[in-house]
C-alpha positions as a Python dict, from the first residue, in 0.01 Angstrom:
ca = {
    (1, 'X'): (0, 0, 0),
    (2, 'X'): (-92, -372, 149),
    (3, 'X'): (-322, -549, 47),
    (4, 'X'): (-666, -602, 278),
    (5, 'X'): (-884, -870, 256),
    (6, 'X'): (-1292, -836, 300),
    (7, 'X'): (-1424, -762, 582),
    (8, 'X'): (-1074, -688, 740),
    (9, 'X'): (-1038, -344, 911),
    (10, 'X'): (-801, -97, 638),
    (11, 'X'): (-590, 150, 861),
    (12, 'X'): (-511, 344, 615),
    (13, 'X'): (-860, 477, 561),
    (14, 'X'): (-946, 624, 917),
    (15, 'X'): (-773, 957, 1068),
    (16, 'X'): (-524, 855, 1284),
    (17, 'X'): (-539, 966, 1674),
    (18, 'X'): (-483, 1349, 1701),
    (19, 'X'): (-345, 1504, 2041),
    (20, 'X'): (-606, 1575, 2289),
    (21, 'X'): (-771, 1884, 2259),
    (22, 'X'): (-664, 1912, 1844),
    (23, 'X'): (-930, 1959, 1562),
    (24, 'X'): (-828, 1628, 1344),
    (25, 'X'): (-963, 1811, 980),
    (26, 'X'): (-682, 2110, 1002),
    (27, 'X'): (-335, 2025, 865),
    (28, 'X'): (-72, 2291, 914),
    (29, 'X'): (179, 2162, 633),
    (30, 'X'): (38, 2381, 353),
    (31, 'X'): (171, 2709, 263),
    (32, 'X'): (-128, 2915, 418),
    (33, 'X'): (-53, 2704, 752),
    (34, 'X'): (-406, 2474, 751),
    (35, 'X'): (-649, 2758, 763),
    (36, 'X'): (-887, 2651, 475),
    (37, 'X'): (-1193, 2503, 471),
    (38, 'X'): (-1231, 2090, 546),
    (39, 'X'): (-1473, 1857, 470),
    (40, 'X'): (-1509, 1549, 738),
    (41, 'X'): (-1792, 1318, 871),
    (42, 'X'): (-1918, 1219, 1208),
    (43, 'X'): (-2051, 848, 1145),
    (44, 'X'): (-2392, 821, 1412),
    (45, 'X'): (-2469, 475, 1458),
    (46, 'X'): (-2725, 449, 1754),
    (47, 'X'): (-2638, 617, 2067),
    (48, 'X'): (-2277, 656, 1977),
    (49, 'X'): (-2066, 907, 1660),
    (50, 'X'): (-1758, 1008, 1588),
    (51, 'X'): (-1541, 1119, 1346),
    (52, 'X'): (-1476, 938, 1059),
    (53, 'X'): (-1322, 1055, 715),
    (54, 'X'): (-1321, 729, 555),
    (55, 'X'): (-1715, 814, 523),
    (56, 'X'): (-1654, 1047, 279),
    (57, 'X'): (-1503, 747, 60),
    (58, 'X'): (-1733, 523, 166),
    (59, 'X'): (-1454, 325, 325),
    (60, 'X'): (-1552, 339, 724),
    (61, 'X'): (-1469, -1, 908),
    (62, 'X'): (-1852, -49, 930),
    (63, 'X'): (-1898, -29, 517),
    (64, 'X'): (-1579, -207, 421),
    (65, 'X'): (-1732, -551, 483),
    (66, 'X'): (-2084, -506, 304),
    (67, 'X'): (-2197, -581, -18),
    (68, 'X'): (-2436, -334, -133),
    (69, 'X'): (-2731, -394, -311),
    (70, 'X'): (-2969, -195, -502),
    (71, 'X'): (-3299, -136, -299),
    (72, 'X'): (-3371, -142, 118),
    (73, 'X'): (-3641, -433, 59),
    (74, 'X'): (-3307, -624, 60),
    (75, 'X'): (-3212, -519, 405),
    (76, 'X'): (-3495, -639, 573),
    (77, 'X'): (-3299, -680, 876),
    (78, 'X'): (-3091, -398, 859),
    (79, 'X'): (-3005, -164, 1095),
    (80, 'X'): (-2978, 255, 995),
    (81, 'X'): (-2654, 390, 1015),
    (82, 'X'): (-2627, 817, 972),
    (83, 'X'): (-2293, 978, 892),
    (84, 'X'): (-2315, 1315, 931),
    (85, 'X'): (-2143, 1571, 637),
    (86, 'X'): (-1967, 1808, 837),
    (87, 'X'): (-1806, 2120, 680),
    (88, 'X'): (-1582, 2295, 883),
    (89, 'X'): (-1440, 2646, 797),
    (90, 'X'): (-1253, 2968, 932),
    (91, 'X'): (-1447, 3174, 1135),
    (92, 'X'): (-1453, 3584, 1163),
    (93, 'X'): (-1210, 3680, 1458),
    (94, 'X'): (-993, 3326, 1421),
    (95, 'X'): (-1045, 2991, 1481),
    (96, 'X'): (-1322, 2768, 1310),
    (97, 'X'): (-1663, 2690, 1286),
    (98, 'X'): (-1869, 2392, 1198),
    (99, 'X'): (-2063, 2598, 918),
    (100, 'X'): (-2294, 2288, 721),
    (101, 'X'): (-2419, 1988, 897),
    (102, 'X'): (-2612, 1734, 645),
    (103, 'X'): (-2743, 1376, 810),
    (104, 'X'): (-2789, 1067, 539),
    (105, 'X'): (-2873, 737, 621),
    (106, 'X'): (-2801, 390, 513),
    (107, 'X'): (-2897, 52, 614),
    (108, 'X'): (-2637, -193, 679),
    (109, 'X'): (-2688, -594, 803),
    (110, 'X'): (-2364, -699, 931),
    (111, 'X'): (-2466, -1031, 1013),
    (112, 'X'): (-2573, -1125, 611),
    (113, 'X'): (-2314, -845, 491),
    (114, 'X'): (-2537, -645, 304),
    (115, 'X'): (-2603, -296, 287),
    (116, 'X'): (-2781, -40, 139),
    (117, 'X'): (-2744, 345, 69),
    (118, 'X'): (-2852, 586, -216),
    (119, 'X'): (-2533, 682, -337),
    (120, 'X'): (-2672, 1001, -518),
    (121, 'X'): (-2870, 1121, -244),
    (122, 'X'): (-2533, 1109, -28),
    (123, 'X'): (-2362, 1305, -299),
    (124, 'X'): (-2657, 1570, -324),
    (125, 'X'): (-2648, 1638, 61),
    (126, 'X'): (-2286, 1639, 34),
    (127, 'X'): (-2298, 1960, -211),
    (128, 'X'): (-2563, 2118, 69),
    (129, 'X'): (-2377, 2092, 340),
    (130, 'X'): (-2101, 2257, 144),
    (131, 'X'): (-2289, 2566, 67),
    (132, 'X'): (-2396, 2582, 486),
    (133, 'X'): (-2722, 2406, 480),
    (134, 'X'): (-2805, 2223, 789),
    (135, 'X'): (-3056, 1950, 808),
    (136, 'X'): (-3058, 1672, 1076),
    (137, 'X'): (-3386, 1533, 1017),
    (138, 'X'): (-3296, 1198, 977),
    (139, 'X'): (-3148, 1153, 1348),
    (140, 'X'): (-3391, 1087, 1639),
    (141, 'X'): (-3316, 1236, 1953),
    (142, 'X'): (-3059, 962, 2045),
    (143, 'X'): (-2868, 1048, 1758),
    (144, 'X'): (-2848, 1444, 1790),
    (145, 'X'): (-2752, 1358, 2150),
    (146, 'X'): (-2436, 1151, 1970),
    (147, 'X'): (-2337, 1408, 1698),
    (148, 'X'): (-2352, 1690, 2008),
    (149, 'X'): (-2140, 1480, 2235),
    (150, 'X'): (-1913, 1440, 1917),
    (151, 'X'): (-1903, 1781, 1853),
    (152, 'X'): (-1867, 1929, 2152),
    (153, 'X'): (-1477, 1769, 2169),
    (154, 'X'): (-1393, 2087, 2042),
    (155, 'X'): (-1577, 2351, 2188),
    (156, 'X'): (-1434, 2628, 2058),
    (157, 'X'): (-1503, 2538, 1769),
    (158, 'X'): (-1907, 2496, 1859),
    (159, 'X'): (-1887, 2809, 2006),
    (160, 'X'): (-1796, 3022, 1642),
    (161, 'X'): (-2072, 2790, 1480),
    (162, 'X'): (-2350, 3027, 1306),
    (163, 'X'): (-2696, 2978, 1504),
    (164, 'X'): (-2859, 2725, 1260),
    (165, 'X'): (-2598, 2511, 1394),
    (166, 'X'): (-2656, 2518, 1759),
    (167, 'X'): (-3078, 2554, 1680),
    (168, 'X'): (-3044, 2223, 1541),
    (169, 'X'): (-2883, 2067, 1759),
    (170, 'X'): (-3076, 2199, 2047),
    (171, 'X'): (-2846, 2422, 2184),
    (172, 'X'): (-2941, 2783, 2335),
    (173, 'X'): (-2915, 3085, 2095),
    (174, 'X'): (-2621, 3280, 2150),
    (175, 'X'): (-2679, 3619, 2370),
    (176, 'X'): (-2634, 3918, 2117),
    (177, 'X'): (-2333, 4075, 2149),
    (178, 'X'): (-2469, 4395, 2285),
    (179, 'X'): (-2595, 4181, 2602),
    (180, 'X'): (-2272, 3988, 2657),
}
């Protein structure tokens, strides 16, 4: 492992680049061939997302440079930042599905390096969207636009997603199956 200095970018804790077209959560090197569940994060930070593991260790190039302190007052001048908890799982009939979908927020001044997030609330959503809640309150409509754009890279995998999913995200409801 080298070492990395503040503020400098770590390689090691982002997914690397995926072929076109492949979910980056799903490894195949296990003996059941990658089908288990996966827990990833899509980082929202204005009008842009996209997927980011690191988030889940608090490691994302955007947090590695920030020293965090213990109340927003601190971050007067700090802009909100959302990952997004995304659990991804098997769905009936093959393939996946994004099943929970949890938004948090944290504040982060780049310019004074200082940040701010509740750590506990983080974990707490983190065990909801685990057990399939979805709640994407904290994005405007800028930021749902972002997570959608980021999710729909993989289509398919929108497609299997149960119908809280695509309700809050602002997508149509799926035709029963009887009418398709």
């Amino acid at each position: 492992m080298h070492k990395v200095r503040k503020g400098q970018v770590d390689p090691s804790c982002y997914d690397q680049q995926q072929d076109s077209g492949m979910l980056p959560i799903v490894s195949a090197d296990n003996a059941y061939g990658g089908r288990g569940a996966k827990l990833t994060a899509i980082v929202v930070d204005g009008d842009r997302a996209w997927f980011d593991e690191a988030a889940l260790h608090g490691r994302t190039a955007l947090e590695q440079a920030v020293r965090w302190v213990k109340s927003p007052d601190e971050v007067p001048n700090g802009r909100t930042v959302n990952p997004v908890w995304v659990y991804i799982r098997p769905a009936r009939g093959g393939g996946f599905q994004y099943y929970g979908l949890v938004a948090v927020s944290m504040l982060i001044d780049e310019a004074t390096g200082v940040g701010w997030k509740s750590l506990a609330e983080h974990v707490n959503q983190l065990s909801k969207c685990m057990n399939g809640h979805v709640d994407l309150h904290l994005l405007d409509e800028r930021g749902r636009a972002a997570l959608l754009a980021a999710l729909r890279q993989y289509p398919e995998v929108l497609e299997n997603s149960p119908e809280a999913v695509k309700e809050a995200l602002g997508l149509p409801a799926s035709a029963p199956a009887a009418e398709r």
